[in-house]
N, C-alpha and C positions, 0 to 999 in steps of 0.2 A: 517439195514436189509431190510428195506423195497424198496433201489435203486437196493439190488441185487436179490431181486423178481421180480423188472421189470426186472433188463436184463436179468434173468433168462426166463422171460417171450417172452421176444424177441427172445431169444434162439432156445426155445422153437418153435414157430411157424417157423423163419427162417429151422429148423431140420426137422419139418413137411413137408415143402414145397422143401426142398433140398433131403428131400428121396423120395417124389414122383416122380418127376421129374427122379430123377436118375434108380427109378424103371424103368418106363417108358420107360426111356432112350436103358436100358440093355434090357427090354421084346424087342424094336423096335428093336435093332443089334442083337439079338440073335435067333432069327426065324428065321427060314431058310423055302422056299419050301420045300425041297425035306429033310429032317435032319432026319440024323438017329439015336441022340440021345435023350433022353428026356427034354434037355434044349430047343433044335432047336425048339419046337411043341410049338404050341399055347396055348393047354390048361391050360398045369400048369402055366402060364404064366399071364392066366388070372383068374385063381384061387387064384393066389398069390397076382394079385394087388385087387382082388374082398375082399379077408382076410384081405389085409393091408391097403385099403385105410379110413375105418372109424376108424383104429387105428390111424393111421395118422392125419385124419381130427379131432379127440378127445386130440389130443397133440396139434394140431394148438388152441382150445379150450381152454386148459388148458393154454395154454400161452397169450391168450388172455384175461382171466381173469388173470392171474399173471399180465399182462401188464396195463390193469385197474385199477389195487388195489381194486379187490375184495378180495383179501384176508387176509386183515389186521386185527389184533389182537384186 
């Protein structure tokens, strides 16, 4: 149980770091100057990574401690 906590752990932070990124990725292609819909704008754009990045950074955490073996019984 405890080798699929690490890779759970590994997981883990690896999904942290592939969705920020990928956020990122989408705000950078999806802004537009001149955009006339509300994806195109900046704001919610950075609202959304402002919302999900310490969600994020607290799953890179959480897997990090799984990764450790601080979670053992």
């Amino acid at each position: 149980m405890n080798h699929l906590k690490k890779y759970a752990g590994l997981v883990w932070i690896l999904l942290a770091i592939v969705a920020i990124t990928l956020l990122c990725y989408a705000a950078y292609t999806n802004i537009a100057a001149h955009g006339k819909h509300d994806i195109d704008k900046p704001l919610p754009w950075i609202i959304i990574i402002t919302v999900f990045t310490p969600v994020a950074f607290g799953l890179g955490i959480f897997g990090y401690y799984a990764l450790k073996d601080e979670y053992k019984q």
